[in-house]
PAVO-445335 format. One record per residue (C-alpha): x, y, z; residue number from 1. Coordinates in steps of 0.5 Angstrom, whole numbers, plus 2048, in hexadecimal, padded with zeros to 3 digits. Layout:
N
[site [X; Y; Z]; NUM] ...
***
This chain:
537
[site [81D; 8F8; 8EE]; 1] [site [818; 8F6; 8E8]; 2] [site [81A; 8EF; 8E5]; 3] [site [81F; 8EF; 8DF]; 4] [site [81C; 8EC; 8DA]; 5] [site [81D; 8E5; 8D7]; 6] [site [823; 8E4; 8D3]; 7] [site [822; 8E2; 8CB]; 8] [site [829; 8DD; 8CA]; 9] [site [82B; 8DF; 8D1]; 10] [site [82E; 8E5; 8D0]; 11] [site [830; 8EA; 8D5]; 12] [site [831; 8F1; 8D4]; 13] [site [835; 8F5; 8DA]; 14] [site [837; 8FD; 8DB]; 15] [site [838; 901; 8E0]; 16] [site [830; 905; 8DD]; 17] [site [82A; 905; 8E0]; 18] [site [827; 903; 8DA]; 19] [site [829; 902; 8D1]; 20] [site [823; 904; 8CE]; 21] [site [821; 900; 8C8]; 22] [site [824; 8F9; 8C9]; 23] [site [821; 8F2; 8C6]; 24] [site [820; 8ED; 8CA]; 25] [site [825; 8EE; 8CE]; 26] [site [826; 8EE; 8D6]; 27] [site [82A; 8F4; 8D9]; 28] [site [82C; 8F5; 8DF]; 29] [site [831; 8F9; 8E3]; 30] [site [837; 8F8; 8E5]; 31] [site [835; 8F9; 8EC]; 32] [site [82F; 8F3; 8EC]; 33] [site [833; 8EF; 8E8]; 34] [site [83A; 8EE; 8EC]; 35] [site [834; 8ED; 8F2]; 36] [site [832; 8E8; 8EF]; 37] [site [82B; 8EA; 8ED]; 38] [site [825; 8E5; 8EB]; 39] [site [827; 8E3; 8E3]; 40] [site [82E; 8E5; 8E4]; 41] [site [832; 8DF; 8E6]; 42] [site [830; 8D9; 8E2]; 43] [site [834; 8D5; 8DF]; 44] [site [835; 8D6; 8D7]; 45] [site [833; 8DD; 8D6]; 46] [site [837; 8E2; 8D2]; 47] [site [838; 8E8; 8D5]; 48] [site [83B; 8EF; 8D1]; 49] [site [83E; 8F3; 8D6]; 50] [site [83C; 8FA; 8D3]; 51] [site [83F; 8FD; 8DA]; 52] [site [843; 904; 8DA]; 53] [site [849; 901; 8DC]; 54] [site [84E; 8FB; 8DC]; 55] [site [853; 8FE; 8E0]; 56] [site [856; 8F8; 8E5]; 57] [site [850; 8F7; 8EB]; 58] [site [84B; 8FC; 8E8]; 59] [site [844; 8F9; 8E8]; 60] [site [845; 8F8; 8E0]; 61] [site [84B; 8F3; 8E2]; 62] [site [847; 8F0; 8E8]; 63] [site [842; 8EF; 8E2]; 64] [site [846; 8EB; 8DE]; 65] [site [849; 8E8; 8E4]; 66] [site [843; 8E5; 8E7]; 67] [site [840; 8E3; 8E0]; 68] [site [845; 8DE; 8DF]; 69] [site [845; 8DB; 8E6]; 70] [site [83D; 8DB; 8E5]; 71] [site [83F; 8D6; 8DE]; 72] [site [83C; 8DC; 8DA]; 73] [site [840; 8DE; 8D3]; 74] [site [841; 8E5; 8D4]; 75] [site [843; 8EB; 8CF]; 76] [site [848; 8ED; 8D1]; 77] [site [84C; 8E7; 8D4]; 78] [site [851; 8EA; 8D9]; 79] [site [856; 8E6; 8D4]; 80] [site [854; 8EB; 8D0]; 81] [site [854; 8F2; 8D5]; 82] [site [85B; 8F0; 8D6]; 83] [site [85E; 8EF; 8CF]; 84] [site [85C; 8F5; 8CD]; 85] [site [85F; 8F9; 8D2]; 86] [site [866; 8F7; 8CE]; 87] [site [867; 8F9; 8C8]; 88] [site [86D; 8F4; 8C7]; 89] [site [868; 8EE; 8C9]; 90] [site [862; 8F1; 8C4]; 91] [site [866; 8F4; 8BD]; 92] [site [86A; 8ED; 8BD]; 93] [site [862; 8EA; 8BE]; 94] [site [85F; 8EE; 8B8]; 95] [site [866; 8ED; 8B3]; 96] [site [865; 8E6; 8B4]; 97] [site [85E; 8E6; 8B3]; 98] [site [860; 8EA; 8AC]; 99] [site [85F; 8F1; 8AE]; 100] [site [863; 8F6; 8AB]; 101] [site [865; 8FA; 8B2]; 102] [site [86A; 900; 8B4]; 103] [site [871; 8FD; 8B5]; 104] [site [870; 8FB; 8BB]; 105] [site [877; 8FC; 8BE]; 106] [site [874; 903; 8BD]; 107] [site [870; 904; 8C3]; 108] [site [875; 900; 8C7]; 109] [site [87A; 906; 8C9]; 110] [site [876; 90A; 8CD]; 111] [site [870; 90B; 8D2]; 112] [site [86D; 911; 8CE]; 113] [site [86C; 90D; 8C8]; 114] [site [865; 90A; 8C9]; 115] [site [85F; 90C; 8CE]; 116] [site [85E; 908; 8D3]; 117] [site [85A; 902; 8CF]; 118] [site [856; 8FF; 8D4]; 119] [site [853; 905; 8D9]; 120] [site [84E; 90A; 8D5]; 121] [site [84D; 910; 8D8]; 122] [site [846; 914; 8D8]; 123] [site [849; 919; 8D3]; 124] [site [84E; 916; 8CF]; 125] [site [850; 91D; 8CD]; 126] [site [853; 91F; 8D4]; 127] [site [858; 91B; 8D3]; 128] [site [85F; 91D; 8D1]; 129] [site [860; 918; 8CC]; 130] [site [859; 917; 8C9]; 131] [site [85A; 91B; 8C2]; 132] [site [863; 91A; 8C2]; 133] [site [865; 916; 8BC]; 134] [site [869; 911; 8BE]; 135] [site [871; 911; 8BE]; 136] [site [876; 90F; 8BB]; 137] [site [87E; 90E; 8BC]; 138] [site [882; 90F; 8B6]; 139] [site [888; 90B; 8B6]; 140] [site [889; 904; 8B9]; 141] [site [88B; 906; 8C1]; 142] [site [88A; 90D; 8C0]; 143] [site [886; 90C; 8C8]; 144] [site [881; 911; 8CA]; 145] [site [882; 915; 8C4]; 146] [site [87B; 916; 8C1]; 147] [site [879; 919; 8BB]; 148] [site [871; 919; 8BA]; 149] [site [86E; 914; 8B4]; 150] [site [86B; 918; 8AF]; 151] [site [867; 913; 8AC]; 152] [site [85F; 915; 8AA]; 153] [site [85B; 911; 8AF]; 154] [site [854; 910; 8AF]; 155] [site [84F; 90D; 8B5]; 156] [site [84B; 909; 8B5]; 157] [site [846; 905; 8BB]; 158] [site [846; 8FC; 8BB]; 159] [site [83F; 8FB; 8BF]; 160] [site [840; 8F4; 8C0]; 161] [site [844; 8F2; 8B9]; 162] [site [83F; 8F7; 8B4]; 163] [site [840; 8FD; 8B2]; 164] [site [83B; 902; 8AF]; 165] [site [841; 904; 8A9]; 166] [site [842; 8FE; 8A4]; 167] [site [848; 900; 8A2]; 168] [site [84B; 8FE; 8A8]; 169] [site [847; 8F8; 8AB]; 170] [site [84B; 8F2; 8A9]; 171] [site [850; 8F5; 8AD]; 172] [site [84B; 8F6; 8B4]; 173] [site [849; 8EF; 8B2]; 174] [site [851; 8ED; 8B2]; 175] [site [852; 8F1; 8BA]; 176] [site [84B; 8EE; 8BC]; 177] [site [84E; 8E7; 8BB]; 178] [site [855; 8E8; 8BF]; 179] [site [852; 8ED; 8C4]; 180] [site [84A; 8ED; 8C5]; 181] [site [849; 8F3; 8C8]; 182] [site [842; 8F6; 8C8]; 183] [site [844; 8FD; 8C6]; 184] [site [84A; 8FF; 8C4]; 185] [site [84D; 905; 8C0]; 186] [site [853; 904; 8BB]; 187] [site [857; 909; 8B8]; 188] [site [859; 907; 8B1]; 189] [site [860; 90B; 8AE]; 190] [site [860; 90B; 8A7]; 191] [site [866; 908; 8A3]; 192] [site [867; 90B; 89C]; 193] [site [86C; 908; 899]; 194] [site [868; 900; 899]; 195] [site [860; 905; 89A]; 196] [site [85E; 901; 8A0]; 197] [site [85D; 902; 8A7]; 198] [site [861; 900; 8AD]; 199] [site [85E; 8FE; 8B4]; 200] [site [861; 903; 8B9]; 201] [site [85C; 905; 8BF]; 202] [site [858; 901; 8C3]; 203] [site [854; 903; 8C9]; 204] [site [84E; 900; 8CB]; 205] [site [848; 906; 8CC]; 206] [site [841; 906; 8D1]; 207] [site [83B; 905; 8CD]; 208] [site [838; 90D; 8CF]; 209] [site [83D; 90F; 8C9]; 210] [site [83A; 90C; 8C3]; 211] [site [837; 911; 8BE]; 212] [site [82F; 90E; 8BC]; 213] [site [832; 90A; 8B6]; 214] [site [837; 906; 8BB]; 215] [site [831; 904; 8C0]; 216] [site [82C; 903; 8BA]; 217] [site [832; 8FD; 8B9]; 218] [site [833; 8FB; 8BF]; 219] [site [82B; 8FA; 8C1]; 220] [site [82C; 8F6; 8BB]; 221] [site [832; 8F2; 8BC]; 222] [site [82E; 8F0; 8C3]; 223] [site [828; 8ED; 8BF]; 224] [site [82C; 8E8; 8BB]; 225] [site [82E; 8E1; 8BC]; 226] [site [836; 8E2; 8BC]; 227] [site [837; 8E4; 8C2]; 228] [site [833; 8DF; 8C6]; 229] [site [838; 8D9; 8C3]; 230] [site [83D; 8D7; 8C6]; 231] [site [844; 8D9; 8C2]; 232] [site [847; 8D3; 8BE]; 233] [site [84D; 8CF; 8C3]; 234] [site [877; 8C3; 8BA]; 235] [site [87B; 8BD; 8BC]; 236] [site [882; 8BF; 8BD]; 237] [site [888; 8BC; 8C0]; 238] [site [88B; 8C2; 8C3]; 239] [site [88A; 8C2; 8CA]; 240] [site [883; 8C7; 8CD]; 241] [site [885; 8CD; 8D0]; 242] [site [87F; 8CF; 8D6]; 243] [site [881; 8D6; 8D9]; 244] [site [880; 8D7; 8E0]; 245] [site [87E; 8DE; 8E3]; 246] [site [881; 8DF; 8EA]; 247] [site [883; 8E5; 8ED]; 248] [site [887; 8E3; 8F3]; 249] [site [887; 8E9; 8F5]; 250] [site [87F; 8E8; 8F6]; 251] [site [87E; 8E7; 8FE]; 252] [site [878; 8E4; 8FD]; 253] [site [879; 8DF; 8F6]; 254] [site [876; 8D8; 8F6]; 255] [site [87C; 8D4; 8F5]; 256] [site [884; 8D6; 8F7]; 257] [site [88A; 8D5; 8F4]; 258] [site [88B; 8CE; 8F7]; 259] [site [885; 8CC; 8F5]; 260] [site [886; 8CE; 8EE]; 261] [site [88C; 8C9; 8EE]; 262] [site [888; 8C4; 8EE]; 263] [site [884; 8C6; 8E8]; 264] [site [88A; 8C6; 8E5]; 265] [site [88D; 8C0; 8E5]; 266] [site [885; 8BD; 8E4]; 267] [site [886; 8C0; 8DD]; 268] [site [88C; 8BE; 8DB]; 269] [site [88A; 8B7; 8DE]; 270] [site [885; 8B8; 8D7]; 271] [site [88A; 8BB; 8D3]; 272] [site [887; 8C2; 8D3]; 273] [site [88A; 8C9; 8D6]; 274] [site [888; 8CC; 8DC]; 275] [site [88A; 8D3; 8DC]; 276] [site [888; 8D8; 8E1]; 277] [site [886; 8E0; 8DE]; 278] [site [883; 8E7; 8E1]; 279] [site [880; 8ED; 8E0]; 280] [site [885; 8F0; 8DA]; 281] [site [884; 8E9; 8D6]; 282] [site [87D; 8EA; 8D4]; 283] [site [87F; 8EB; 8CD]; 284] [site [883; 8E4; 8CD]; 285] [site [87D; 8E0; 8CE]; 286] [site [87C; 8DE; 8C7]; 287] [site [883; 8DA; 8C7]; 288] [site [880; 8D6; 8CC]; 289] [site [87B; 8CF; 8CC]; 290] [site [876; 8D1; 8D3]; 291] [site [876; 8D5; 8D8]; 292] [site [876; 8D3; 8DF]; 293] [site [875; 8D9; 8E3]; 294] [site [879; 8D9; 8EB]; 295] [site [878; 8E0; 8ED]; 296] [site [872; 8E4; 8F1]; 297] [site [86B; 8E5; 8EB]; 298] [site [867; 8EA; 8EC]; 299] [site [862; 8EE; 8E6]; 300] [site [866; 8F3; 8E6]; 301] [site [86D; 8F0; 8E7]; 302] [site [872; 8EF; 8E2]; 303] [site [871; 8E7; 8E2]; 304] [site [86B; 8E7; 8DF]; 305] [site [86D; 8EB; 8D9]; 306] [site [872; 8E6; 8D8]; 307] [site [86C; 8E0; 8D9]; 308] [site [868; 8E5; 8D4]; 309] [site [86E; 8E5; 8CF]; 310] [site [86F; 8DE; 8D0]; 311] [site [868; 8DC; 8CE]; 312] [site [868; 8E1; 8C8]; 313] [site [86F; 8DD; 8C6]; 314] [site [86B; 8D6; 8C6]; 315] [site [871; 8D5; 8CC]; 316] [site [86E; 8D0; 8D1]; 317] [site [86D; 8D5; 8D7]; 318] [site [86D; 8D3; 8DE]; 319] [site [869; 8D6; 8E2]; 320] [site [864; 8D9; 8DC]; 321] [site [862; 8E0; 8DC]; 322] [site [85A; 8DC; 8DD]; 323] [site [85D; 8D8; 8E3]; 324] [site [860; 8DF; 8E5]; 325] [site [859; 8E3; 8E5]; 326] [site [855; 8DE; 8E8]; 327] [site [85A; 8DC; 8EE]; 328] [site [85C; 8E4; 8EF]; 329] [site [854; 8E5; 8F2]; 330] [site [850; 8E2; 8F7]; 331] [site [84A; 8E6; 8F4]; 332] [site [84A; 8E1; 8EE]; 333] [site [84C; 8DB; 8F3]; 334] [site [847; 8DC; 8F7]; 335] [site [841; 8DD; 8F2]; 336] [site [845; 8D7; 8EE]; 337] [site [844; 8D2; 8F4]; 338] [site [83D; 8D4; 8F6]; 339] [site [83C; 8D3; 8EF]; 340] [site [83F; 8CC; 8EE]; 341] [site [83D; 8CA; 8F5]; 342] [site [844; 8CA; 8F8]; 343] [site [843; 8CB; 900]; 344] [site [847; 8D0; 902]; 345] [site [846; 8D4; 90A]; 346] [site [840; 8D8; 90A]; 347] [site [841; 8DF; 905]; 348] [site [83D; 8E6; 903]; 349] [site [840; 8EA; 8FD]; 350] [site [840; 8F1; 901]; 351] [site [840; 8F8; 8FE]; 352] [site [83F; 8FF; 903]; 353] [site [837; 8FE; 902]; 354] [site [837; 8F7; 904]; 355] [site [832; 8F7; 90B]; 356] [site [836; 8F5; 910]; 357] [site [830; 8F0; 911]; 358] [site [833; 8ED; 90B]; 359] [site [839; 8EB; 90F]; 360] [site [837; 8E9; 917]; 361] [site [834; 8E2; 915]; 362] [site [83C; 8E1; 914]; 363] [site [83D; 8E3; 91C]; 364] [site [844; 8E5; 91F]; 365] [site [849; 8E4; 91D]; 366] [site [849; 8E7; 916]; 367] [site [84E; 8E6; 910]; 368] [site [84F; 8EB; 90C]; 369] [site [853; 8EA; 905]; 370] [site [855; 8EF; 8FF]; 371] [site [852; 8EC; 8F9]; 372] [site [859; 8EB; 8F6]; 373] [site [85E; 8ED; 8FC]; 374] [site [863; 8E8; 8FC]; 375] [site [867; 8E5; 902]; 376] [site [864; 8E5; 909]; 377] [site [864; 8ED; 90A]; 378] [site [85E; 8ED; 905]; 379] [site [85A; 8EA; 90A]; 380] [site [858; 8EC; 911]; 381] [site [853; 8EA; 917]; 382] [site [84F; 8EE; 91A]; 383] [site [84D; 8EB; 922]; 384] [site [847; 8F0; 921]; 385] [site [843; 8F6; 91F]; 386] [site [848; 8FC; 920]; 387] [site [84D; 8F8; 91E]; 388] [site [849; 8F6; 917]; 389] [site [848; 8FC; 916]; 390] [site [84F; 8FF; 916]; 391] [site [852; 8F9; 912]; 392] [site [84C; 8FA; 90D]; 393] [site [84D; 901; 90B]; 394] [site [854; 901; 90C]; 395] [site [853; 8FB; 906]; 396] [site [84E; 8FF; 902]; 397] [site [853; 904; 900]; 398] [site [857; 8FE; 8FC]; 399] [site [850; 8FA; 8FA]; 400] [site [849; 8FC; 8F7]; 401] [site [848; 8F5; 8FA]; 402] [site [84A; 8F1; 900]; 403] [site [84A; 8E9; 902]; 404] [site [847; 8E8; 909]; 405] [site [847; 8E1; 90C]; 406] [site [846; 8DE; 913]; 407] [site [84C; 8DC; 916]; 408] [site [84D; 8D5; 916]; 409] [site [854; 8D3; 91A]; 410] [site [857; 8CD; 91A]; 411] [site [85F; 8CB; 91C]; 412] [site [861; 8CA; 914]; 413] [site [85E; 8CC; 90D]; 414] [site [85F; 8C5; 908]; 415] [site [864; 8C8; 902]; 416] [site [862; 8C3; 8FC]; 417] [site [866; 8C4; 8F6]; 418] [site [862; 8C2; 8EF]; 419] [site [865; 8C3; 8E8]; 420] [site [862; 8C0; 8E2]; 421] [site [85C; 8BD; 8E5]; 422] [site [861; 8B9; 8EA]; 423] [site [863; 8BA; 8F0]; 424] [site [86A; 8BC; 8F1]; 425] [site [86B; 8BD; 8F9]; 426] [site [869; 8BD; 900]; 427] [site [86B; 8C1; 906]; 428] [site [867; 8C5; 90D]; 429] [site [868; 8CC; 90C]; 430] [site [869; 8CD; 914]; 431] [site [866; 8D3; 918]; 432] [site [86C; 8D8; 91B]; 433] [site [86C; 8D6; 923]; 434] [site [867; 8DA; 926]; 435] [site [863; 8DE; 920]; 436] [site [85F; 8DB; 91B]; 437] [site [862; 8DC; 915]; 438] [site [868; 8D7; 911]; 439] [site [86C; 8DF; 911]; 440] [site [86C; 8E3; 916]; 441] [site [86E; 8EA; 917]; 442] [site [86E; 8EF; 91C]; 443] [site [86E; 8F7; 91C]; 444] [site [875; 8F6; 91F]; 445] [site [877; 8F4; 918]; 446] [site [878; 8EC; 91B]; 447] [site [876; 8E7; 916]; 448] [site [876; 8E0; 917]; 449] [site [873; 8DA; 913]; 450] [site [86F; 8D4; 914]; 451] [site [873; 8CD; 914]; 452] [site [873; 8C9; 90E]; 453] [site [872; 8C2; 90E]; 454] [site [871; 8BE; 907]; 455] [site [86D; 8B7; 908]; 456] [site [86D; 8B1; 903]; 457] [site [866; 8B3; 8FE]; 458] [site [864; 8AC; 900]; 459] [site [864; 8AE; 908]; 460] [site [860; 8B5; 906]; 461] [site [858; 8B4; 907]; 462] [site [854; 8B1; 901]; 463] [site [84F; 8B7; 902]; 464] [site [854; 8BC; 903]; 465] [site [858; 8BA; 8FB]; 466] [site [852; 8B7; 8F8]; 467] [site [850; 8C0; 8F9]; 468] [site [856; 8C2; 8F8]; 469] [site [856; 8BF; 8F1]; 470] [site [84F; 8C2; 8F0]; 471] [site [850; 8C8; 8F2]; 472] [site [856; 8C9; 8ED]; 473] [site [852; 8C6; 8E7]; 474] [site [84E; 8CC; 8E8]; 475] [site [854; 8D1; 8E7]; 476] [site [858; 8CD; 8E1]; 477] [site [85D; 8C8; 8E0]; 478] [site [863; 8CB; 8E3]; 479] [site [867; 8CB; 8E9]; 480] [site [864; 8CD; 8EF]; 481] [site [863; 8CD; 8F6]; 482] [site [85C; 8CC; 8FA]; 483] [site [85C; 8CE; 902]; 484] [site [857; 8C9; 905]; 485] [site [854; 8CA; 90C]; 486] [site [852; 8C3; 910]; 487] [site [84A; 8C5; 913]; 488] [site [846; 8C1; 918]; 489] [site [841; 8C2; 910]; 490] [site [847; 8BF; 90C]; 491] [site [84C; 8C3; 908]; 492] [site [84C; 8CA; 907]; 493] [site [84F; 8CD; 901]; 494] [site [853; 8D3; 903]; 495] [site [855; 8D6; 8FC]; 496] [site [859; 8D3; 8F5]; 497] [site [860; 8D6; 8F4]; 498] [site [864; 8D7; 8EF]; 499] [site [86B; 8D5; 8EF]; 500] [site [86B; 8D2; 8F5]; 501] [site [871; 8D2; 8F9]; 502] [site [877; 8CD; 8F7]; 503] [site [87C; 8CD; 8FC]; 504] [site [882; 8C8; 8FD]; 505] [site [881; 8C3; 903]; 506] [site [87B; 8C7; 903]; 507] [site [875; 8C5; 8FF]; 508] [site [87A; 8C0; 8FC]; 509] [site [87C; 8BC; 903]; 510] [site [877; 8B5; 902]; 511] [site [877; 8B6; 8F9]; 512] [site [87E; 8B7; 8F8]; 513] [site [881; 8B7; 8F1]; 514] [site [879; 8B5; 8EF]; 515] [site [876; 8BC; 8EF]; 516] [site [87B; 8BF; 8EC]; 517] [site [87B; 8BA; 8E6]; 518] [site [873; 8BA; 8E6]; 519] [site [875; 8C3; 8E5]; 520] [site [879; 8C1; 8DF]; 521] [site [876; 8BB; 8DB]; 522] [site [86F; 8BF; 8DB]; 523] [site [873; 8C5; 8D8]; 524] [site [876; 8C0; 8D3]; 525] [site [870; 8BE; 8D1]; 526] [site [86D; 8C4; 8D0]; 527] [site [872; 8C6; 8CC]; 528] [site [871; 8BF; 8C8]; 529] [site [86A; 8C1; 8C7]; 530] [site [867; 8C5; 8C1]; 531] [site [866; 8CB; 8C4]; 532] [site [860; 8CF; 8C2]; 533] [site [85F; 8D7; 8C2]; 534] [site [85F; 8DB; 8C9]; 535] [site [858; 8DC; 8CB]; 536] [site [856; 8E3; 8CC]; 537] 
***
């Protein structure tokens, strides 16, 4: 492979082709020798505009984004933004407070056929069902899925990061650019007679191969400039604040049970505000609320970072952040962030079906293997050899176009070490499950057993294992969190940071008592206390 060229301003273009013909002095890469790590791809400061095909959850273009940010680069788009755009709620209420005239936003609310798929361009935009459909509308308020199609003009015009060809329309590509910075994006403007403007109604993002020879002249254009290469510019009441909780109590696997939420609850009031607990069906409550503090599983694709999302978007205080929530959910990103940031971790290689197994043997047996944002224990396996590897392997690669594999480094417990703000908040052994070597066993049976939970006095705990632990969770944010440390014959190993970290009554809580409750509730009040600024996309 030839070396790419020397970066002008540290500017990294990343597509899924060989090539892009006529560029300034820009370095391009692949999507594959990027997410490899390739020579000028992984140093610290770099902008990188992601040109990848796809932003679709784990696509390499999400991988792209997501690496950059664990690499400490400025990414176009951030993953912020990648999953911003996938709601219209959340990005109509965005462009409205930015001053754009939109469509009526409770418009495309109604149903799954009023928008494409925003974030997931496809080869021919044409194949798909609803690439030319005008959007719907209902008539009446509570009419249901009684849609009528909009017949307002519309026109389509291409964003190629925030310019547009067509004078007329440029400060409204400015204006989308700045809320949401996507390289290229198509937008679809329906026409308002009555006032004579144009009103946002689509947007999707679009792959470079679509541009017509004026748009590439502008892109090739706008890659020379300086802009990009700049970093973006970074009420008292009496009446008591109001934190929702999100809980399911139904949820077998949420981080904090009813019991537990009791204590929340009499920390509030102990501080003049209201705990109140909701779920799924309360989303469109949320503005009535002062912060956010979310009990229940968090995923990418689960409900609770729509409500995380929604919150930021509202200037709620929001614990876990959508940010934390990313960053946590995939151990690709830790794994480049740690072996960035010098945090020490058990020895690791980034897999995908190509990776030589000569890549691998310096790990031994047994191997660890991982699903980048697999959660809880059935996520992770060991291999005790080869055919045993292999099985487990192609078995995972089926979910994952990359896999985490780690050496095996047993010992009787995992440190839990909670850190919020900075501080931290508790500490408790994670022990193994008798006779197997994770904290949760389960068995083919369907047996499931977990590990004795044993809280400890932060003072008894390590001053190696704390003073990472707090290291680590820096690296993610200012929330809450949990970091799983192993005790090595080297020092202490980082496991992994995780986002809303268990907190169970006599559990976690069994040496700090009421203090880790109160500590929960008092950052929430300060938050909310505190100016807070525009979410970040």
């Amino acid at each position: 492979m030839t070396a790419p060229k020397r970066t002008r301003g540290g500017l990294v273009v990343v597509t899924d082709l060989p090539t892009l013909d006529g560029l300034p002095d820009v370095a391009q890469h692949t999507a594959h020798d990027y997410l490899a790590g390739e020579e000028g791809t992984d140093a610290e400061g770099l902008t990188v505009i992601n040109l990848c095909r796809s932003y679709q959850y784990l696509s390499r273009g999400y991988y792209v984004s997501l690496l950059a940010d664990a690499r400490r680069q400025r990414v176009v788009p951030t993953l912020e933004t990648i999953q911003a755009i996938t709601d219209p709620y959340v990005y109509f209420r965005a462009l409205q407070e930015a001053g754009l005239d939109t469509i009526d936003y409770r418009i495309v609310r109604g149903g799954h056929r009023l928008l494409p798929r925003l974030i997931i361009p496809e080869q021919d935009l044409a194949m798909r069902d609803d690439a030319d459909r005008p959007l719907a509308q209902s008539q009446a308020e509570g009419a249901g899925l009684r849609y009528e199609d909009v017949t307002q003009v519309y026109r389509e015009i291409t964003s190629v990061l925030g310019r547009t060809p067509e004078p007329q329309f440029r400060r409204v590509c400015a204006a989308i650019y700045r809320a949401y910075p996507i390289p290229l994006l198509k937008i679809r403007l329906y026409e308002n007679p009555e006032e004579g403007t144009w009103q946002v109604g689509q947007l999707y993002p679009i792959p470079v191969d679509r541009l017509d020879p004026s748009e590439l002249d502008l892109l090739r254009a706008e890659l020379g400039k300086d802009r990009l290469r700049r970093e973006p510019p970074e009420s008292n009441t009496e009446r008591p604040y109001r934190i929702a909780c999100l809980f399911d109590d139904r949820d077998p696997h949420a981080p904090s049970d009813e019991g537990t939420l009791d204590r929340f609850e009499r920390a509030a009031a102990k501080h003049n505000a209201l705990f109140e607990v909701v779920g799924k069906e309360d989303l469109g409550t949320l503005a009535e609320y002062d912060a956010l503090f979310i009990r229940t599983v968090t995923a990418i694709d689960h409900y609770s970072f729509t409500f995380a999302r929604t919150a930021e978007s509202l200037g709620i205080p929001v614990i876990d952040d959508p940010r934390s929530i990313i960053r946590c959910t995939n151990k690709v990103f830790l794994h480049e962030l740690f072996q960035k940031q010098g945090i020490p971790t058990p020895r690791t290689v980034i897999i995908s079906r190509k990776t030589p197994m000569a890549d691998i043997a310096p790990l031994g047996f047994p191997l660890i293997l991982k699903i980048p944002d697999g959660t809880f224990s059935d996520a992770v396996k060991k291999a005790n050899g080869l055919e045993e590897f292999d099985e487990i392997r192609q078995e995972m690669f089926r979910r994952s176009p990359l896999l985490i594999v780690q050496e095996f480094t047993p010992t009787p417990f995992d440190w839990r070490i909670g850190v919020l703000d900075g501080r931290l908040l508790f500490a408790a052994k994670y022990h193994m499950v008798k006779d197997h070597w994770q904290i949760v066993g389960r068995w083919k049976t369907g047996r499931t057993r977990f590990g004795r939970v044993e809280a400890v006095p932060i003072d008894a705990a390590p001053t190696a294992v704390t003073a990472l632990a707090v290291e680590a969770a820096d690296l993610i944010g200012d929330g809450l969190y949990g970091v799983d440390i192993k005790e090595s014959p080297n020092g202490p190993l980082v496991i992994e940071v995780n986002d809303n970290p268990n907190l169970v009554e006599t559990d976690e809580d069994a040496v700090e008592r009421d203090r880790l409750y109160e500590a929960v509730i008092l950052t929430l009040l300060r938050r909310i206390k505190a100016p807070q600024g525009p979410p970040t996309t």
